[in-house]
LUMBA-857736 format. One line per field, with one value per residue: residue number from 1; residue in one letter; x, y, z of N, C-alpha, C in turn. Coordinates in steps of 0.001 Angstrom, whole numbers, plus 500000, padded with zeros to 6 digits. Layout:
k: c(NUM | ...) $
r: c(A | ...) $
npx: c(X | ...) $
npy: c(Y | ...) $
npz: c(Z | ...) $
capx: c(X | ...) $
capy: c(Y | ...) $
capz: c(Z | ...) $
cpx: c(X | ...) $
cpy: c(Y | ...) $
cpz: c(Z | ...) $
! end
This chain:
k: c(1 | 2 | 3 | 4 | 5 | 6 | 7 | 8 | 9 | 10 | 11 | 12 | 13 | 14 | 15 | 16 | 17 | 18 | 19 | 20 | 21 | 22 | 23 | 24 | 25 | 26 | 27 | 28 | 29 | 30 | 31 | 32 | 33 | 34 | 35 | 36 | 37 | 38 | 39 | 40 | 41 | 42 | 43 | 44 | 45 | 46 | 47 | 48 | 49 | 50 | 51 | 52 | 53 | 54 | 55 | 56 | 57 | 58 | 59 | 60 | 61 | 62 | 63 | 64 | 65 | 66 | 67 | 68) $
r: c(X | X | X | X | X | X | X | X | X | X | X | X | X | X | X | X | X | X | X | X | X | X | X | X | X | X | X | X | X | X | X | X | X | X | X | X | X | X | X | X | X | X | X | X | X | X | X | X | X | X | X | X | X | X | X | X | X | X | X | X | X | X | X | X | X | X | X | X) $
npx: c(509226 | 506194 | 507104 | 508665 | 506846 | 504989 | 506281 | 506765 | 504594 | 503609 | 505643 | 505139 | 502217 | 503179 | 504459 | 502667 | 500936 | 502574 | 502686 | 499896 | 500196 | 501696 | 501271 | 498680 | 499971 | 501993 | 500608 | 498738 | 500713 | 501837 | 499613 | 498922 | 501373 | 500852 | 498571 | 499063 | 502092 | 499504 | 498050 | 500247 | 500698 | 501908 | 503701 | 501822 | 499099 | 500415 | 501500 | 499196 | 498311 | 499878 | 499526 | 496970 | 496735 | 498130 | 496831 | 494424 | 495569 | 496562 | 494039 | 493023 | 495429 | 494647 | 492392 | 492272 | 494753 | 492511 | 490479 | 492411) $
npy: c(479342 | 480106 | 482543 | 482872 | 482626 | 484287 | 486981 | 486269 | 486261 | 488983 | 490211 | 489483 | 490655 | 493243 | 493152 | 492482 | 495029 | 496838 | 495514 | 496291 | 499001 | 499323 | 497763 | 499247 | 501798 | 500712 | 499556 | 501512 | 503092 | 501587 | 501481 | 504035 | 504560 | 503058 | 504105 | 506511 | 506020 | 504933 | 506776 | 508515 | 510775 | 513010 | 512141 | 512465 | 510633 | 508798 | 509922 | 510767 | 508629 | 507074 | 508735 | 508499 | 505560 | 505516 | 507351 | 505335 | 503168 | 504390 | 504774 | 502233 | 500881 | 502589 | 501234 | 499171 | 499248 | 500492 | 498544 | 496941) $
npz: c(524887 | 523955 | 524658 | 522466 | 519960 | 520384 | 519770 | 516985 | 516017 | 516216 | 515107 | 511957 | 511830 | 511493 | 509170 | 507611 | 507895 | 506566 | 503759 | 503378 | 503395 | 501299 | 498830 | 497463 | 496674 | 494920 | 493015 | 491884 | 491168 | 488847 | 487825 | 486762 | 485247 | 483096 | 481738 | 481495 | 479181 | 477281 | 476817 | 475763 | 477604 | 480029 | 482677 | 484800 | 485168 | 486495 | 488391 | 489922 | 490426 | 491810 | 494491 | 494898 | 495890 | 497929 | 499546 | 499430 | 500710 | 503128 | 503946 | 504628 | 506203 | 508670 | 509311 | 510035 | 512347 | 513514 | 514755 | 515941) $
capx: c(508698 | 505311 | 506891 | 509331 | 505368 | 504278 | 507065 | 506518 | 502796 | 503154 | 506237 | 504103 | 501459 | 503744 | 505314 | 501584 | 500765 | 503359 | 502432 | 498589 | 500326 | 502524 | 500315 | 497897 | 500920 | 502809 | 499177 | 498651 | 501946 | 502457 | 498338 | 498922 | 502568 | 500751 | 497979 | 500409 | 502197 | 498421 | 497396 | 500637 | 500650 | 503071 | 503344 | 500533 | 498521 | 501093 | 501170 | 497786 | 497706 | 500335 | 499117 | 495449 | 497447 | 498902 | 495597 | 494201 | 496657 | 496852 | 492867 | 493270 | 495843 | 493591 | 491130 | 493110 | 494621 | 491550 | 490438 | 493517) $
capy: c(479013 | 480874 | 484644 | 483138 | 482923 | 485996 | 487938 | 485610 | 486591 | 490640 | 490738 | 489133 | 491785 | 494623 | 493168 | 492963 | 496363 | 497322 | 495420 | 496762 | 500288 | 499524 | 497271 | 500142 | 502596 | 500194 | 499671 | 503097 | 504214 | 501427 | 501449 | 505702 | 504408 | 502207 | 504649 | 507408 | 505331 | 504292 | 507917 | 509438 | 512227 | 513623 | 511545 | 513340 | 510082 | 508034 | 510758 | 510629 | 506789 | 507212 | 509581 | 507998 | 504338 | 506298 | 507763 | 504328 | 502607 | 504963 | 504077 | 500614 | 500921 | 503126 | 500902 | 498111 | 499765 | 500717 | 496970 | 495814) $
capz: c(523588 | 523803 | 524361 | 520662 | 518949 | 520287 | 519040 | 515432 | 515488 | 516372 | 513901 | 511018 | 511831 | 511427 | 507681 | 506778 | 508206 | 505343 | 502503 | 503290 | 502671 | 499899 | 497711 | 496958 | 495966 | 493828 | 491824 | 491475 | 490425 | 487731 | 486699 | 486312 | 483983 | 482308 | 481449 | 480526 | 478357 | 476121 | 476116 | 475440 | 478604 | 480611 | 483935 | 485788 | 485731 | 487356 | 490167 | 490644 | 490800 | 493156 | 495271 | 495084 | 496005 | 498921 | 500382 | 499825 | 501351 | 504637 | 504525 | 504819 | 507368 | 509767 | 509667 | 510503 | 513084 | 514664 | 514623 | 516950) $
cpx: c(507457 | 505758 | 507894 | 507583 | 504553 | 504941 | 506542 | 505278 | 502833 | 504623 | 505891 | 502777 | 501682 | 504557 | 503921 | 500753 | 501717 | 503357 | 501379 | 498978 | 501110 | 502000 | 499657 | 498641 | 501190 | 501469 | 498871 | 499523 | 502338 | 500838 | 498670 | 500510 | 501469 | 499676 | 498628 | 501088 | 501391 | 498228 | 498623 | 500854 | 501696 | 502755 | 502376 | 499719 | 499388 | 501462 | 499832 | 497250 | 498511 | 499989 | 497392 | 495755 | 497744 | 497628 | 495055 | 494500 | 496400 | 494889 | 492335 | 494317 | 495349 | 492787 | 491505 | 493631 | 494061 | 490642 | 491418 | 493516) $
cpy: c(479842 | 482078 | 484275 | 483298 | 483795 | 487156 | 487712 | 486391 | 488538 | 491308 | 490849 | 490306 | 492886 | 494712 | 492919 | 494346 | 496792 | 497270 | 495914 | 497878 | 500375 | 499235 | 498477 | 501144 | 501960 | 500075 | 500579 | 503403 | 503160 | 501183 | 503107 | 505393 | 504192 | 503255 | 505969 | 507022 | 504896 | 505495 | 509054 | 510970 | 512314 | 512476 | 512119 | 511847 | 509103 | 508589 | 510736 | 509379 | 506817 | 507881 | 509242 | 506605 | 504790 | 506822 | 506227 | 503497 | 502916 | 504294 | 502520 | 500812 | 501366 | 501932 | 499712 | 498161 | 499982 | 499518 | 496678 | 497247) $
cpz: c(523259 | 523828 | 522459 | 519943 | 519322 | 519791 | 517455 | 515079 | 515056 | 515078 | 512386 | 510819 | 511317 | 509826 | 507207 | 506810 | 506503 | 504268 | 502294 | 502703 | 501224 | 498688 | 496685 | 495944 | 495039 | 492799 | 491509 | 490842 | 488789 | 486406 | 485785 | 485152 | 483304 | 481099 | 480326 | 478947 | 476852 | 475760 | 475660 | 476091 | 478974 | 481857 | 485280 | 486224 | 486696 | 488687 | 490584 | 491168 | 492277 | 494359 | 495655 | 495597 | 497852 | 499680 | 500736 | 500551 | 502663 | 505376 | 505493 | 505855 | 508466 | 510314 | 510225 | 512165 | 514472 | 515179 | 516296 | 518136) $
! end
């Protein structure tokens, strides 16, 4: 019973490891639409959200990471 809630615990770790990196992207990529969209651009800002979502993201995972 204790090694089933150590698997539970270190699997839980590893699907929030994921949302830490994804969160950031998905906010980036639909703040940079959304932006696009008001000012009328080409999708440049929605790559940059993404791609600034995506750095952020990997940040926050490092640091996490380096924590455990």
């Amino acid at each position: 019973m204790n090694e089933e809630k150590n698997a539970i615990r270190k699997s839980a770790k590893l699907i929030a490891l994921g949302f830490e990196l994804a969160t950031p992207v998905v906010v980036g990529a639909l703040g940079g639409y959304y932006l696009d969209s008001k000012l009328n651009s080409p999708p440049w800002l929605m790559l940059l959200g993404t791609i600034g979502g995506f750095l952020c993201g990997l940040k926050t995972l490092f640091n996490i990471l380096k924590k455990l």
